[in-house]
Backbone as CSV, one residue per row, in Angstrom:
resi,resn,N_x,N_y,N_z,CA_x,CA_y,CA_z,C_x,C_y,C_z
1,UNK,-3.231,-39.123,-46.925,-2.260,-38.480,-46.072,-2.954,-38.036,-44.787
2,UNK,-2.392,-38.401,-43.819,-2.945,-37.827,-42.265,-2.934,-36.559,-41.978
3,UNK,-4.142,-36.126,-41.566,-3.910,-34.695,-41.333,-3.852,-34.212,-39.511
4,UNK,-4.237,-33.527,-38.596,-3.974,-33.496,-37.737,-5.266,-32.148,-37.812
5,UNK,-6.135,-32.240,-37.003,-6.828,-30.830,-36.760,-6.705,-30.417,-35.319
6,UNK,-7.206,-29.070,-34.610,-6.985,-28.567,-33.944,-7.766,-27.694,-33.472
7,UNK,-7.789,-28.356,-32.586,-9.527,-27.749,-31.073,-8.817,-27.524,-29.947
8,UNK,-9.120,-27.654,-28.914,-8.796,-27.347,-27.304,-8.492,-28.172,-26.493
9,UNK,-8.238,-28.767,-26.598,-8.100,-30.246,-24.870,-6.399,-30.575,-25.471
10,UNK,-5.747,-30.554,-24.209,-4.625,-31.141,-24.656,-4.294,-32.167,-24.683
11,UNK,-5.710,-32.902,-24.274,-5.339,-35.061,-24.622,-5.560,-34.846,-25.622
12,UNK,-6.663,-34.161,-26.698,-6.471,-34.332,-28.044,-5.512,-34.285,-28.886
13,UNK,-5.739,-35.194,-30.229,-4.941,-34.785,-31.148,-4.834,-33.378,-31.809
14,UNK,-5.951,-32.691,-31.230,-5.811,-31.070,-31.930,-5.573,-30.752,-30.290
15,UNK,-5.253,-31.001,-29.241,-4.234,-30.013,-27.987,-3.235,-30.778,-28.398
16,UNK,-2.028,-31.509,-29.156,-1.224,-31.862,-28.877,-0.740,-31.409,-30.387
17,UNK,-1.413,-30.581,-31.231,-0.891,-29.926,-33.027,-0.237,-28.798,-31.994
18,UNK,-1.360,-27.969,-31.163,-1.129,-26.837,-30.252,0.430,-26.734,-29.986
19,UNK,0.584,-28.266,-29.323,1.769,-28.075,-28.684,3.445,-28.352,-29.123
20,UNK,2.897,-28.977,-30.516,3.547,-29.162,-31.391,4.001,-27.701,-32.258
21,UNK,3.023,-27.021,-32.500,2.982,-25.631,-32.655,3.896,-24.704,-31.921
22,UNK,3.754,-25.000,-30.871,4.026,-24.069,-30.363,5.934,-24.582,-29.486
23,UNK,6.847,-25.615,-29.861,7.838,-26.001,-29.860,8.559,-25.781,-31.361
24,UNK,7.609,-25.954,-32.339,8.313,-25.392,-33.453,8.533,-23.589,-33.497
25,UNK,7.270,-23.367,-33.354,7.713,-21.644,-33.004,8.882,-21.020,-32.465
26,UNK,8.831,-21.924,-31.113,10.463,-21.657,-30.130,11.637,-21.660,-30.592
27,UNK,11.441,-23.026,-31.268,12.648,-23.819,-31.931,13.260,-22.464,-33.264
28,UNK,12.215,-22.173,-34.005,12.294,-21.140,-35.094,13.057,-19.884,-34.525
29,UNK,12.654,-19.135,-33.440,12.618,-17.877,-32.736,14.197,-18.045,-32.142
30,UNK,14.644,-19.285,-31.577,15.723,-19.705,-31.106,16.713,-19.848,-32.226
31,UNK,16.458,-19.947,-33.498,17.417,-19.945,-34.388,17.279,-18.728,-35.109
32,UNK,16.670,-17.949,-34.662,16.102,-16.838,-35.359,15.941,-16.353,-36.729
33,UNK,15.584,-17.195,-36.984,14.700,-17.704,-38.618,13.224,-16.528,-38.549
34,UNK,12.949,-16.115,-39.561,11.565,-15.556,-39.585,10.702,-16.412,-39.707
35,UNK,9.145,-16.424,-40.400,8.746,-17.772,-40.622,9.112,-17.348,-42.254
36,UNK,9.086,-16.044,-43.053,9.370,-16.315,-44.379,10.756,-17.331,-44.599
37,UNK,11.624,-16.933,-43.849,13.199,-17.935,-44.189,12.469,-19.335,-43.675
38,UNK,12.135,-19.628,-43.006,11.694,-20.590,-42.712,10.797,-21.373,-43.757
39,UNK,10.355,-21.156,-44.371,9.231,-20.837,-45.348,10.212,-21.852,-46.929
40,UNK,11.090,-20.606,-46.980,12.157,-21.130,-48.035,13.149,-22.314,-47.792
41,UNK,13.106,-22.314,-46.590,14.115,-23.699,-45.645,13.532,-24.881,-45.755
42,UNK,12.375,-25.056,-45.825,11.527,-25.678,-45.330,10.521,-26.147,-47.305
43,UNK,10.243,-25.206,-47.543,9.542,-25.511,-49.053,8.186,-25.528,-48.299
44,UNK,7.665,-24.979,-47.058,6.156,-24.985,-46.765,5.924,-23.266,-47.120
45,UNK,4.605,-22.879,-47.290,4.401,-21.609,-47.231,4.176,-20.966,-46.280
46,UNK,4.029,-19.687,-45.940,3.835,-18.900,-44.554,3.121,-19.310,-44.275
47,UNK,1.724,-19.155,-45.057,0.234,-19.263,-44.758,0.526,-20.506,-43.647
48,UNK,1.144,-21.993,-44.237,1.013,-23.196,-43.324,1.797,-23.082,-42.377
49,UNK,2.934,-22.004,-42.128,4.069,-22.505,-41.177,2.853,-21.106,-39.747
50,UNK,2.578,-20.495,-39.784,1.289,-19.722,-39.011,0.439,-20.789,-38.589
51,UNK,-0.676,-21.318,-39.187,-1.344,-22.393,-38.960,-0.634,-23.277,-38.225
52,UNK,0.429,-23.846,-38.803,0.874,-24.939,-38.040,1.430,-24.461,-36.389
53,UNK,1.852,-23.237,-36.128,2.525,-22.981,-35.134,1.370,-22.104,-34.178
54,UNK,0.203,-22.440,-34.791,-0.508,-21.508,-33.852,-1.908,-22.572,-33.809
55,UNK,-1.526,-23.697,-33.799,-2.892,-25.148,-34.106,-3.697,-24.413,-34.580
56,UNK,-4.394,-23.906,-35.425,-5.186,-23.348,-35.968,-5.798,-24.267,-37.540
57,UNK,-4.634,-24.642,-38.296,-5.406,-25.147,-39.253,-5.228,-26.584,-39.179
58,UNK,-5.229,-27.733,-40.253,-4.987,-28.922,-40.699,-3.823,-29.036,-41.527
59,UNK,-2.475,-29.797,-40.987,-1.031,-30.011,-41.415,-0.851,-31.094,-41.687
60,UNK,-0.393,-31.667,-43.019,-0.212,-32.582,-43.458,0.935,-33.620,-42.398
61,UNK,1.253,-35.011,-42.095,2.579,-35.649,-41.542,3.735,-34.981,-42.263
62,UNK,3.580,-34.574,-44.162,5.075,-34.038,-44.926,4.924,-33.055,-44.537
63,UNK,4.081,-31.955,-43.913,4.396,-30.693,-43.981,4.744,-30.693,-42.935
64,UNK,4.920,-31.676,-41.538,5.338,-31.817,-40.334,6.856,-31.774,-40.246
65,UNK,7.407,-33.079,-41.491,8.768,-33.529,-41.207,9.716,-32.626,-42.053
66,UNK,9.085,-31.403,-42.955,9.506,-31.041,-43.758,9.661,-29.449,-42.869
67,UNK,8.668,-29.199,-41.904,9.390,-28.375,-40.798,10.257,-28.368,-40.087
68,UNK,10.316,-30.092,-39.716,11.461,-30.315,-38.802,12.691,-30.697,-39.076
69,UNK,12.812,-30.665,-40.386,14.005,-30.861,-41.264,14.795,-29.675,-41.161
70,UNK,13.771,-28.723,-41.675,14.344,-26.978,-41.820,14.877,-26.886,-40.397
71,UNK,14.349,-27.304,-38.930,14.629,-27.077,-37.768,15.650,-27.928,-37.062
72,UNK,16.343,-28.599,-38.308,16.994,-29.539,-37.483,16.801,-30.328,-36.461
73,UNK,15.265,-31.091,-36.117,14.410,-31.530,-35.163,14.131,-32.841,-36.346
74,UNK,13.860,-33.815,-35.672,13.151,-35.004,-35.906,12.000,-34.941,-35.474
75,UNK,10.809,-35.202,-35.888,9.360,-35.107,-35.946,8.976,-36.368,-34.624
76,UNK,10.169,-37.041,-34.164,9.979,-38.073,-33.205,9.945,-37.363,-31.904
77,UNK,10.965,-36.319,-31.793,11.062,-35.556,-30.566,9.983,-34.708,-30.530
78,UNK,9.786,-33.684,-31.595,8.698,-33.130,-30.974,7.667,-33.455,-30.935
79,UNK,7.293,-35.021,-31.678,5.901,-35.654,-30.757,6.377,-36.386,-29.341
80,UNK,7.455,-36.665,-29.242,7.570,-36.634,-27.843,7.420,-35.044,-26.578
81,UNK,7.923,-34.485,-27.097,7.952,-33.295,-26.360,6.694,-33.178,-26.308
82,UNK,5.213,-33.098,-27.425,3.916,-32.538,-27.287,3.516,-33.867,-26.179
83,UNK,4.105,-35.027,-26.237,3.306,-35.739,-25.271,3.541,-35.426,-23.745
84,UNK,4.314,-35.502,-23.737,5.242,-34.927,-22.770,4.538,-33.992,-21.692
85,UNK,4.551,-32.448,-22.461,3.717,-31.457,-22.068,2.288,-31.419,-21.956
86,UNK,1.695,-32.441,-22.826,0.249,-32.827,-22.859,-0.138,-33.511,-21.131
87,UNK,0.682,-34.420,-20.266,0.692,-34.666,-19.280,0.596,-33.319,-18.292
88,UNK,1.289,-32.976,-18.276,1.260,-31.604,-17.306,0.225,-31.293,-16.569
């Protein structure tokens, strides 16, 4: 299973978890979900939905689409969106 880690440069694949991170956060805050409801929406645990929204740890591709399920997001857009913003 692919994992995704997360360092500093936003050509990387760990600046672009960042930014991925940080569109799911929005997306969450905008539906105003906590991350615990989110958590239960989703079947990921806090611990990963933190990590994942703050690039900090290593997120599985299922623990990706299984966020963006809970978010009503396709995992296509917001790797478009991280590419997107990765240009900037």
């Amino acid at each position: 299973m692919k994992n995704f880690g997360c360092g500093s440069s936003r050509n990387s694949p760990s600046g672009a978890m960042r930014l991925i991170g940080n569109m799911i956060s929005e997306r969450r805050k905008e539906k105003g979900l906590s991350r615990a409801r989110l958590a239960i929406l989703s079947g990921v645990s806090v611990s990963q939905l933190r990590s994942l929204e703050s690039g900090t740890g290593k997120i599985s591709m299922v623990t990706c689409l299984q966020v963006a399920a809970a978010l009503n997001l396709s995992l296509a857009a917001i790797i478009r969106n991280a590419e997107g913003n990765s240009k900037k």
